[in-house]
N, C-alpha and C positions, 0 to 999 in steps of 0.2 A: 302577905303584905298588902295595906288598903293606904291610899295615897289618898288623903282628903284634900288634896290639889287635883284630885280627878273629878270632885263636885261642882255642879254647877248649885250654886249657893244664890241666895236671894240679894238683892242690893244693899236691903236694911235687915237686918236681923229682927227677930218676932221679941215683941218686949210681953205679950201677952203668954202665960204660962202655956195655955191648950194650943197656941202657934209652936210654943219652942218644941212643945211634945209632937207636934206634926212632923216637925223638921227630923228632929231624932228618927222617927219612924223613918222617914227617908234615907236619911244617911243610912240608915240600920239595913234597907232594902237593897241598896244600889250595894252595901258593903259585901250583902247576902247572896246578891249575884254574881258579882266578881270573883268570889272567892267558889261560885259554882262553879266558874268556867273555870276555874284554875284544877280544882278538884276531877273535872270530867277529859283533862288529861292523860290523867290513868289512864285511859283507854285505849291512848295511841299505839299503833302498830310501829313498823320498822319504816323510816319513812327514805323515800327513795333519796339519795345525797348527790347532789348535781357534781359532784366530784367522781364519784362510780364511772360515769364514763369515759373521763380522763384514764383515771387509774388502767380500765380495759387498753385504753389506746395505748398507751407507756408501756405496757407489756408485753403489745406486740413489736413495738420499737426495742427496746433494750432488755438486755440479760436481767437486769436490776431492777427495780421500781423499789424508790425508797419513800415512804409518806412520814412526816413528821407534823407537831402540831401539839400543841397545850394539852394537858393532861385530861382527860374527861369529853373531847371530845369527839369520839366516837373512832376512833382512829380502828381501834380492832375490832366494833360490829362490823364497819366498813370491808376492810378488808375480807375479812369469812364471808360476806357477806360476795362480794364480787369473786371471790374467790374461792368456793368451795369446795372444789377438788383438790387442793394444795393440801400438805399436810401444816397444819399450825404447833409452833412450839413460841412460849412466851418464856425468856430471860428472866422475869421476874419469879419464875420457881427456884428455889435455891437447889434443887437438885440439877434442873435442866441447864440453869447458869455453872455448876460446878463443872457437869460435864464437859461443857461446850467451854471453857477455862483449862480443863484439866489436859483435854483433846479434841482441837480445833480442826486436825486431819480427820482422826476417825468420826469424829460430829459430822461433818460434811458427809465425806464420803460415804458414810453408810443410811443416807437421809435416797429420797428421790429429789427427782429433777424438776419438781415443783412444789416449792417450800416457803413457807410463810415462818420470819425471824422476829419476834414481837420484844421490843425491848434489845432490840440487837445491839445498844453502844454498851451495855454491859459487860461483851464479850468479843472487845477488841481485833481479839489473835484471830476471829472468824472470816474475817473481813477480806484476810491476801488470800484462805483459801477457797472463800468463795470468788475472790478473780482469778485463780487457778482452774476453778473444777465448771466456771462459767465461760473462760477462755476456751477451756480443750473441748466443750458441747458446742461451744458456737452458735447456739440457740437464742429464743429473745426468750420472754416471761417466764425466767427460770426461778430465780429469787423475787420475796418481797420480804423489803424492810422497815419496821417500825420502830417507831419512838418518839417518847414526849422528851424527851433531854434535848432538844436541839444541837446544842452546837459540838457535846462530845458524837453524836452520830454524824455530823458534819464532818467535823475533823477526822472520825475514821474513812468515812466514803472519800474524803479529799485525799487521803493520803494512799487507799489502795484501789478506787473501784473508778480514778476520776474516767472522765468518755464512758465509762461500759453504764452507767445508771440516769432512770429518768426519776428525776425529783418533783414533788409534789408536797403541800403543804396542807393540811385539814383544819381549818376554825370550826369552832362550833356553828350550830345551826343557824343559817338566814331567814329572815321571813318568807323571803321567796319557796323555799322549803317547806316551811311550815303554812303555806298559803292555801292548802286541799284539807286542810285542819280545822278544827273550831277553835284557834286560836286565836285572839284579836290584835289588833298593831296594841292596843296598849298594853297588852297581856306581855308581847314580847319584848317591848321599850320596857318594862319594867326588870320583867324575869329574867332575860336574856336568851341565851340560846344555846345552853347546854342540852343535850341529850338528858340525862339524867334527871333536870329538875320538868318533865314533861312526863317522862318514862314513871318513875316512882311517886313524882305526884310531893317532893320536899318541898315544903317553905322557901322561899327565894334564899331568907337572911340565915338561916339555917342551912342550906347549901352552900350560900361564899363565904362564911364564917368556918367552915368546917373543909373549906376549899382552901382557902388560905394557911390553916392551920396544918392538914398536912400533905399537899403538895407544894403550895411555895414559897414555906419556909423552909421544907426539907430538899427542893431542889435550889433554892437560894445559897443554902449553907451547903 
């Protein structure tokens, strides 16, 4: 995406042919640039998320740490990422969802005691026995729970885990974040600050366009 409200454009416009040709060349350059730095994204490593050290603290505090937050950003590099010893299971495999539906006891109970739930408002019935199996340890940083559905993970942690869980919320990326980067303020006033559209290197309008289309409409409906 090139914003020709990003130019700084002359007072008078060139009525002479070989001026209007100057000017193109220019716009052509600054277009040629901008869309360097967009491009030399790619490169970005895993960038540290000023959230990571909340999440650490919440873990030592409570049995629970739930992080929720809009789809895409970044909610489960986060997490593996703070958390790599845990074992991770994400709901959104239809097998792993079936099980953890099918048997909510045995799902627990034959997991360890540091376990990462991705996509946990999928599976409801998980919920009382992990404040069962988190009650009887007594322990803090036993579970972590994630999910972009906000308010059905809400509504499960209200109704079985309230007092034993430390909640946390993830937006996508700050400048402040992106500030050890070769990203520019206008780079991210334009782009935003998904994970994804830095990591892969997509088209801004090609990214919300395909963002919209299927997370939220399909978590709207």
């Amino acid at each position: 995406v090139f914003c020709l409200a990003d130019v700084a454009y002359p007072k008078d416009l060139p009525r002479n042919p070989a001026d209007t040709d100057k000017l193109g060349t220019r716009l052509s350059n600054q277009k040629h640039a901008y869309e360097h730095e967009m491009l030399d994204t790619k490169a970005l490593k895993m960038i540290e998320r000023t959230m990571a050290q909340k999440l650490r603290d919440m873990s030592e505090w409570f049995p629970v740490v739930s992080l929720t937050g809009p789809r895409q950003s970044g909610k489960s590099t986060l997490i593996k990422a703070v958390f790599p010893e845990y074992e991770y299971l994400n709901l959104e495999n239809p097998e792993v969802r079936r099980a953890a539906l099918d048997d909510p006891v045995g799902f627990i109970s034959r997991r360890p005691d540091h376990l990462i739930i991705d996509e946990a408002q999928y599976a409801p019935e998980l919920f009382s026995m992990i404040q069962v199996a988190s009650d009887e340890r007594g322990r803090t940083g036993q579970y972590v729970l994630s999910g972009s559905q906000n308010f059905l993970l809400m509504h499960n942690i209200q109704q079985s885990l309230a007092g034993r869980v430390g909640m946390l919320k993830l937006l996508p990326l700050s400048y402040q974040e992106l500030s050890d980067t070769q990203i520019s303020l206008d780079t991210y006033l334009i782009r935003g600050g998904y994970p994804r559209i830095y990591d892969a290197g997509i088209p801004t309008d090609m990214f919300y366009q395909n963002y919209l289309m299927t997370y939220v409409e399909r978590d709207a409906g």
